[in-house]
C-alpha positions in Angstrom: -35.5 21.3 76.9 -37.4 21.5 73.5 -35.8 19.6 70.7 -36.7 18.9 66.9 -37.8 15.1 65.5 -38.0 14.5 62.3 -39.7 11.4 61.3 -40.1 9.7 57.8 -41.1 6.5 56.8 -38.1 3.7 55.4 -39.5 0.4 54.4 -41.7 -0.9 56.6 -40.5 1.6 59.4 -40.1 5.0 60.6 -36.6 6.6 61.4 -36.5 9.9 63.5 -33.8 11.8 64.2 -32.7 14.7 66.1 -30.7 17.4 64.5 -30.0 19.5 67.2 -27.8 16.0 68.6 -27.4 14.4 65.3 -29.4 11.3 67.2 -31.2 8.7 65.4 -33.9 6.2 66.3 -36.1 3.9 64.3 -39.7 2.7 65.3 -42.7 0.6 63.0 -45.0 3.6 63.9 -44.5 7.6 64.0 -45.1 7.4 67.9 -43.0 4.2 68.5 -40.0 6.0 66.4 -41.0 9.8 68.6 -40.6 7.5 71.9 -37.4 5.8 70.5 -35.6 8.7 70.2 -36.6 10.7 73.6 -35.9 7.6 75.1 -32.1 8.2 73.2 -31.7 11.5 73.8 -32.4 11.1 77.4 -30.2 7.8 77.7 -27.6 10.2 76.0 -27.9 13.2 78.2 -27.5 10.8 81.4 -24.4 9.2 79.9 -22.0 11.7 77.7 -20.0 14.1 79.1 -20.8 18.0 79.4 -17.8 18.7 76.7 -19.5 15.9 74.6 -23.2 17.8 74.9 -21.9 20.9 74.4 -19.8 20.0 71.1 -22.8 18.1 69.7 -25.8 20.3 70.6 -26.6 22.9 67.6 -29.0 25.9 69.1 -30.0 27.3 65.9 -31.8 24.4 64.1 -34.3 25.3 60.8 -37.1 23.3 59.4 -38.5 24.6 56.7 -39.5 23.0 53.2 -38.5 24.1 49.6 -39.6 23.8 46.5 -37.8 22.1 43.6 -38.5 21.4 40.1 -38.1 18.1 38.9 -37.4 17.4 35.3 
């Protein structure tokens, strides 16, 4: 299964979450933070319940960038 990470820098770190799952991890690199969270998602599809997955997962996930003026 393909699923979407989104990674940005906080502080010193990196936090990258999954919004398919709405599942978070955090890393000091970009490739620590991408490792956290398949290491999460995995730990999560092991562990939760079918009804859980099913409730959680979101199919139809977008990632696009806008543009917005600033004043």
């Amino acid at each position: 299964m393909k699923l979407t990470a989104i990674i940005e820098r906080e502080n010193s770190g990196y936090t990258a979450l999954c919004p398919e799952l709405d599942i978070a991890s955090q890393g000091d690199t970009i490739e620590a933070a991408r490792d956290n969270l398949q290491e999460a998602l995995e730990l999560f599809f092991e562990s939760a319940p079918s009804e859980e997955i099913a409730q959680r997962l979101h199919e139809d996930v977008f990632v696009t960038q806008i543009e917005v003026a600033v004043a």
